[in-house]
Structures are given as C-alpha cells and as structure tokens.
C-alpha positions as CSV (number, residue, x, y, z in Angstrom):
1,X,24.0,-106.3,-20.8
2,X,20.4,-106.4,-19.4
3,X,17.2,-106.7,-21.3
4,X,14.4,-105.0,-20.6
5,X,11.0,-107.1,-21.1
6,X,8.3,-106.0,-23.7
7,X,6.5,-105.0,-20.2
8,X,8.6,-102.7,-18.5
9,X,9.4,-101.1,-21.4
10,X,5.8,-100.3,-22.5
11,X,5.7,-99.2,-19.0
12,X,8.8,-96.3,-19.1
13,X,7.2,-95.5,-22.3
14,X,3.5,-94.5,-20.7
15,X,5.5,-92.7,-18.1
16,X,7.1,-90.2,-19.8
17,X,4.1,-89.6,-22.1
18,X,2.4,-88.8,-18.7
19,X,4.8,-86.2,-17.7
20,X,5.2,-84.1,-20.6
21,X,1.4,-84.0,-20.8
22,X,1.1,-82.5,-17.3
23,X,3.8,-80.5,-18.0
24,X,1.9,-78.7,-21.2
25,X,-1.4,-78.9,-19.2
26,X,0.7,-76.5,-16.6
27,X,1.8,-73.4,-19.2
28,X,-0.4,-70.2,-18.6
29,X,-1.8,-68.8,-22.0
30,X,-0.6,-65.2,-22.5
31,X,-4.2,-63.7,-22.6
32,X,-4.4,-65.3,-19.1
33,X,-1.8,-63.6,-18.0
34,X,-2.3,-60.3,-19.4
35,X,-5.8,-60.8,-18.0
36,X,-5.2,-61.7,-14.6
37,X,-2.3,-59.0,-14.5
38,X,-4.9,-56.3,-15.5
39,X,-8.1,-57.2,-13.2
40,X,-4.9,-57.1,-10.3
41,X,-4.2,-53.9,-11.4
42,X,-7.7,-52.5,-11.2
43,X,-8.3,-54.1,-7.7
44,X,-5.5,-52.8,-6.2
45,X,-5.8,-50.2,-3.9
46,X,-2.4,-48.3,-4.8
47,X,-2.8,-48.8,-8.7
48,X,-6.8,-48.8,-9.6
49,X,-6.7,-45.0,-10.1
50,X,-4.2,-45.5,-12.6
51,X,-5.3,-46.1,-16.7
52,X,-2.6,-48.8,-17.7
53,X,-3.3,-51.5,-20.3
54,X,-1.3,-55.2,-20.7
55,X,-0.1,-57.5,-23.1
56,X,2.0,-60.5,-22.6
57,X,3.8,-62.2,-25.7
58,X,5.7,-66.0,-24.7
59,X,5.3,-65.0,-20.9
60,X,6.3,-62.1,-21.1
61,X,4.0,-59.0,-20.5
62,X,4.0,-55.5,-21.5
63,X,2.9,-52.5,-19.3
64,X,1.4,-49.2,-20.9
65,X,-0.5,-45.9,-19.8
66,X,-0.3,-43.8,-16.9
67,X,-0.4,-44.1,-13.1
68,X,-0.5,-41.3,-10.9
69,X,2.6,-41.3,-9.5
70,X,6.2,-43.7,-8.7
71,X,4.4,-45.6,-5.7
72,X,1.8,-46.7,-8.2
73,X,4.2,-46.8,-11.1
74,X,6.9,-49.5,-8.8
75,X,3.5,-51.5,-7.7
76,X,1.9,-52.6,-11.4
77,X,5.6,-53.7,-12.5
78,X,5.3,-56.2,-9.0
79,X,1.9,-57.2,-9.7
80,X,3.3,-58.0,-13.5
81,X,6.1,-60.1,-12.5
82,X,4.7,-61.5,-9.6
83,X,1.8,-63.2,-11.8
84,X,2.8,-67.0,-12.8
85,X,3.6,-67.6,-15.6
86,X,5.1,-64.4,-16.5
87,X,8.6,-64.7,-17.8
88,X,9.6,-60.8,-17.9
89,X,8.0,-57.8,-17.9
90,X,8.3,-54.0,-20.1
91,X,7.4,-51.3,-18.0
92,X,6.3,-48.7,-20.6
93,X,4.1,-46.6,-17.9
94,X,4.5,-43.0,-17.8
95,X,3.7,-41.2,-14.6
96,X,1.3,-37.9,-14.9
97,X,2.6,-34.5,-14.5
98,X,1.0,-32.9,-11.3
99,X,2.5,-29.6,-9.0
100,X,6.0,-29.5,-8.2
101,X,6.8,-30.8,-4.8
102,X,7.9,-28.8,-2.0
103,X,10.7,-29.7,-0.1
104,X,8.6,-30.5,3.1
105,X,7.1,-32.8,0.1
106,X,9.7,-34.3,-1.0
107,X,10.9,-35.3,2.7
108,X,7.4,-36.7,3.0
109,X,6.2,-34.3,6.0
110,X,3.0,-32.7,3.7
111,X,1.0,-34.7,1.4
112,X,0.6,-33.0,-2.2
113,X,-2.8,-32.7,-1.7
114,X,-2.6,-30.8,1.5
115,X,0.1,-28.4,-0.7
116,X,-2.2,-27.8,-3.6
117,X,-5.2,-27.1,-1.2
118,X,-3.6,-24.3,0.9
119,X,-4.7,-20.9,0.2
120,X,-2.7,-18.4,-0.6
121,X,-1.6,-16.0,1.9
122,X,-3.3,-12.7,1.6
123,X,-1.8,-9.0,0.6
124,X,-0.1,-7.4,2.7
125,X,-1.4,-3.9,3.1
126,X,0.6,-1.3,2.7
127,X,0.1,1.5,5.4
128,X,-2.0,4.5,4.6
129,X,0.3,7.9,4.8
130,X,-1.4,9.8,7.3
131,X,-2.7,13.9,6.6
132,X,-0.5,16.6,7.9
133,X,-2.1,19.0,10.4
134,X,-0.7,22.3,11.1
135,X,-1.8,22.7,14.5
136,X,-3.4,25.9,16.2
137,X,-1.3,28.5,17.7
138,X,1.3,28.3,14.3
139,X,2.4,31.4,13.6
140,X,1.8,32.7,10.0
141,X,4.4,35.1,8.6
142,X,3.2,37.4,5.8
143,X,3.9,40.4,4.1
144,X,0.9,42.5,2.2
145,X,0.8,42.8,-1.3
146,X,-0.9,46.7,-1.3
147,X,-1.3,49.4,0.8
148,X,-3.8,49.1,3.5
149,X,-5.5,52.1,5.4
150,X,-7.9,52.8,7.8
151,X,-9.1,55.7,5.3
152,X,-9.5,54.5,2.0
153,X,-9.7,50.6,3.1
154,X,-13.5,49.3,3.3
155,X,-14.6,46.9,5.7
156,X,-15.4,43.6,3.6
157,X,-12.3,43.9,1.3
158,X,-10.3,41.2,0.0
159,X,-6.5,41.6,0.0
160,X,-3.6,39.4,-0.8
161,X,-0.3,38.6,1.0
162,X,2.5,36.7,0.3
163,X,4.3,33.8,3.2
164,X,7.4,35.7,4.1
165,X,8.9,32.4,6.0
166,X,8.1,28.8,5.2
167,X,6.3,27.0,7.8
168,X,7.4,23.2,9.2
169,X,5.9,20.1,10.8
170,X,8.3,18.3,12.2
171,X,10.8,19.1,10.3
172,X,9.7,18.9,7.0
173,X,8.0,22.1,5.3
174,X,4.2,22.5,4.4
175,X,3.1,25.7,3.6
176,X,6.5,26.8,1.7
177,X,7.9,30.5,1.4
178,X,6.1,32.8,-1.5
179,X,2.4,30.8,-1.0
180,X,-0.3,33.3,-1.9
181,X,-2.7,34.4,1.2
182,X,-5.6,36.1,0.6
183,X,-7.1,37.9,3.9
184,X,-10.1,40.3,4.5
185,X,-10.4,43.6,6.3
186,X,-12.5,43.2,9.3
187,X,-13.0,46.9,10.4
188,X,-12.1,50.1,8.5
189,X,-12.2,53.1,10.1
190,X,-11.2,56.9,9.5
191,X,-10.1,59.0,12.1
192,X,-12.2,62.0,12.5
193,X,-10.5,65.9,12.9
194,X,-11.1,66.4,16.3
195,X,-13.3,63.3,17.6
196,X,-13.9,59.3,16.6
197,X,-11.1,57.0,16.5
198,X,-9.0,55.2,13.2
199,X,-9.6,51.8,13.1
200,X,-8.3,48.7,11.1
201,X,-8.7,45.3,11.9
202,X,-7.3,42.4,9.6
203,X,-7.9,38.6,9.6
204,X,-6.4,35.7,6.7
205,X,-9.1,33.3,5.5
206,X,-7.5,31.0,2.7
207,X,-3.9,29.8,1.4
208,X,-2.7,28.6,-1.6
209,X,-0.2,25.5,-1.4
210,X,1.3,23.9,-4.3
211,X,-1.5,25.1,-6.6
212,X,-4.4,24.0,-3.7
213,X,-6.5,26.3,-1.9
214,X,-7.0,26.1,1.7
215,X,-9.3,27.9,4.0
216,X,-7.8,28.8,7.2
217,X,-8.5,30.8,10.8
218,X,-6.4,33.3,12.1
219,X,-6.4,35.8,15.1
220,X,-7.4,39.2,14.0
221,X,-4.8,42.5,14.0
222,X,-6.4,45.1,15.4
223,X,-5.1,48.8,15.6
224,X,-7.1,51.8,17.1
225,X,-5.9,56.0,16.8
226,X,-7.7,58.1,19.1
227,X,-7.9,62.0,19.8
228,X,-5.2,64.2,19.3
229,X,-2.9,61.5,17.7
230,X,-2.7,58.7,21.0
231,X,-2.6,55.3,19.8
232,X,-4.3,51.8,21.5
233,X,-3.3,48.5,20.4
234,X,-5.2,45.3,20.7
235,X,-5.3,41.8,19.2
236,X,-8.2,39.3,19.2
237,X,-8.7,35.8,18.5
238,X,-5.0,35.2,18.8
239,X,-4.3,36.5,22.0
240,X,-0.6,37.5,23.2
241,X,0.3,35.6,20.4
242,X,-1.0,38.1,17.4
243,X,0.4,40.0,14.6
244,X,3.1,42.4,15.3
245,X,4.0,45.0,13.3
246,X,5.4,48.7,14.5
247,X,4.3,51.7,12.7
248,X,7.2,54.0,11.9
249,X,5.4,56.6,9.5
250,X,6.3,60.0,10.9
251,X,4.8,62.4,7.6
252,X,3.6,60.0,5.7
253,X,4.3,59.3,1.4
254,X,7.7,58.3,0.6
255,X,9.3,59.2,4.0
256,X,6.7,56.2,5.7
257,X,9.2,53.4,7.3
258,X,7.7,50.0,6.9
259,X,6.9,48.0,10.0
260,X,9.3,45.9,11.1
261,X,8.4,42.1,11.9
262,X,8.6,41.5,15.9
263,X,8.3,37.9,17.9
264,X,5.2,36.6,18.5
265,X,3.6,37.7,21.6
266,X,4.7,40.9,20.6
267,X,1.0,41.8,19.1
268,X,0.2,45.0,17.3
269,X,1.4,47.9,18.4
270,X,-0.3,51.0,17.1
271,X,-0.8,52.2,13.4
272,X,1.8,54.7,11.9
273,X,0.3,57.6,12.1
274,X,0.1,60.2,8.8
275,X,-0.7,64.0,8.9
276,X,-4.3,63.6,9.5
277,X,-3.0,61.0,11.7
278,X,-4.6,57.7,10.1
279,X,-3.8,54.0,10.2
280,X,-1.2,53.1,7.4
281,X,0.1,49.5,6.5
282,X,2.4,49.8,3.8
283,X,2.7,47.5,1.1
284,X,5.7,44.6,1.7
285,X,4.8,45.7,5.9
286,X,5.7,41.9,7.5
287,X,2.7,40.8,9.3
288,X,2.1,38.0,11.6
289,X,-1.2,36.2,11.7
290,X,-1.8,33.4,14.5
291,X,-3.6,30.2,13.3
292,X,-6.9,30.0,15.7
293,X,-7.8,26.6,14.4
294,X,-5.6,23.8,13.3
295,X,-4.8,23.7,9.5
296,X,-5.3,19.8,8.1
297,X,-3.4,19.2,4.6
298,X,-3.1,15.9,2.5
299,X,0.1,13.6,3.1
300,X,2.7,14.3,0.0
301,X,3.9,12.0,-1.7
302,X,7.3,11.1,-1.5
C-alpha cells in the first residue's frame, strides 16, 4: 500500500478546509432573500400596485397580501422562486375582488377598466299618447230634455239634451251615448195673429264626457213661421249639414207627433205648427247639431 508523506497530506487537508469554507461563504441568509424578493416585487411593473409582504424560513419564502389580479398574482410567485437561494415558495396571496367580467372580458377583447367606465345607456322614452280631436263637420245627435217653443222660450236660455247616438274616432267611441249637452236658445220668437213671424233658433255650447266638461261649437237650427201659417226653414253656421228635425204637430197638446230624426244635410225643416200656429219642439224631439269647430279631448288611458 502507498504512503502518503506528512506533506501531501497536510496539503489534502488545507484543501478541503478551503472548499467547505467557500461553500458556507455562498448560502444566502433568509432576510436576504425575503428582502431582495420584496424590493423585486415593488419594482416590478406588473406587481408594484400590489400590497404583498415576504418571509423566507431555510430558503424557503412565504408570500402574503393582495395583488390586483392573476397576472400579478402568477408574477410575485416567479419573482419568489426565481431569487437564489430560494428553496420553495408559499403562495398565500389573495387576489382583490373587483366587477364581474364580461364575456368580451373574459375573451380579452375590453379591458375592465374600459367596462367599468362606460355609461350607462339612457331611458328609453316611452311615447306620449297623443289627444283625440273630434274634427269639424261631426255630426252631434241629441234629443231635448224639455219642451222648447218659440212662445214661452226666451232668447238667452239654457237647455239640456241628452247624446241620442255615440260618436267615434276611428273606431273607437269618444263622446259615448247618454252624455249630458247643455245648449242655448239663440232667438225666440212669437208669432203674431195676423202679422210678424215665429221664430226659434238653437245652438249647443258644452258637453259632459265621463264626468268632464267640454265647450263645444255647433251650427245653429233655425225655424221661421210666417203669415197665415206658411213655414221657412233655414240653418246657419252648419250649412247643408244642420239639424233636421220635421214638425208633425197638427192641434197641438197630446195629439203633437215628435219630430223624427232625418240624415244630415237634411237641415231643419219648418216648426210644427199649434193652433195659434207657433214653433213647438217637444221634449225627447231628436235633434242634430253640426260641430263648426273641431272638438280636442285628452288621450284615455287604456
């Protein structure tokens, strides 16, 4: 067997003291580590938004706090284990809550801030239901509520009527059947003995729909009795298109016939004439009044 002088042995013996001193002048502390892993951290232009603290215990370091979302999370673990003389790392990190992300989000198309940024779209408006006008040249179908004559009637009087038939607009009814109409007497005239005429003119000025009051215009009816019992019929304001009504009183009282109703364009013809041959209008006598100006109501709700 060989022998080894005194020499070479003191000689293997300064070696290896040598090596394991430059191998314990090589191990990183752990408070280097944590160190160097945190001021990475806070540089980095990914993480240093995010609040994350870090230990390190025999190499191996510890991650805690919160980062603003997985990019940031997945880049502090690198940094971590990337740092030498790390041996392992806990990723303890949480990542903060923030809005839910869309799915053009989640595909990566919108940024979350350009999401949480966009205003919201505004109200739709709803459209406006639009007033109901009844227009001019309507016919307006009434009977009287009391006896009208051209003898005891005064010129300035007030008398009511009731709709006889409901009036549309296409195709849906606004002033219904049984609406209260309250007119004036124009012109109220007796009929003298032997000279003058009988005269009595009537006009509407107001109806009452579902509990509202309107003011409306109508055409006039106008009837005239002149000597010896001849009879003249006019209308005005309405034209062709006025009240018709046909006096059928022959003696007068109980034996009068009530005028009967006739087409528009029809107008008034005569007054039925009593013994001293006055202007009678029955009460129920149909009478039909000819808007002159167009009627505007309110839209009703459905």
């Amino acid at each position: 067997m060989k022998k080894f002088s005194k020499e070479a042995v003191a000689t293997l013996l300064a070696g290896a003291v040598l090596a394991f001193a430059v191998g314990c002048s090589k191990k990183v502390s752990d408070d280097t580590i944590a160190q160097d892993v945190q001021t990475k951290v806070q540089a980095d232009p990914v993480t240093k938004d995010s609040t994350v603290t870090v230990t390190a215990k025999d190499g191996k370091v510890t991650l805690k706090g919160t980062v603003k979302d997985q990019a940031a999370q997945q880049k502090v673990e690198q940094i971590a284990r990337e740092e030498e003389g790390a041996t392992g790392v806990s990723d303890e990190t949480a990542i903060m809550p923030g809005p839910i992300a869309t799915p053009e989000q989640q595909a990566g198309n919108v940024p979350p801030a350009a999401v949480a940024q966009a205003p919201a779209p505004p109200p739709v408006e709803q459209p406006k239901p639009e007033p109901i006008v009844v227009p001019a040249g309507t016919d307006l179908i009434v009977t009287v509520d009391q006896a009208l004559s051209s003898k005891s009637s005064q010129a300035g009087q007030t008398f009511l009527a009731t709709v006889a038939q409901p009036v549309s607009v296409k195709g849906k009814t606004v002033i219904p059947k049984g609406s209260s109409v309250t007119g004036t007497v124009l012109t109220a005239k007796s009929k003298g003995k032997i000279k003058g005429e009988g005269e009595l003119s009537l006009t509407l000025k107001s109806v009452t729909i579902r509990g509202q009051n309107y003011t409306i215009q109508t055409g006039s009816l106008d009837s005239t009795v002149k000597g010896k019992g001849k009879r003249t019929a006019a209308t005005t304001g309405g034209g062709a298109a006025g009240g018709a009504l046909i006096g059928g009183i022959a003696g007068g009282g109980k034996g009068a016939g009530i005028g009967a109703l006739v087409g528009a364009g029809a107008g008034l013809v005569g007054g039925a004439m009593t013994g001293n041959k006055q202007i009678e209008i029955p009460a129920e006598t149909p009478l039909t009044f000819t808007l002159s100006k167009s009627l505007t109501l309110p839209p009703r709700a459905e």
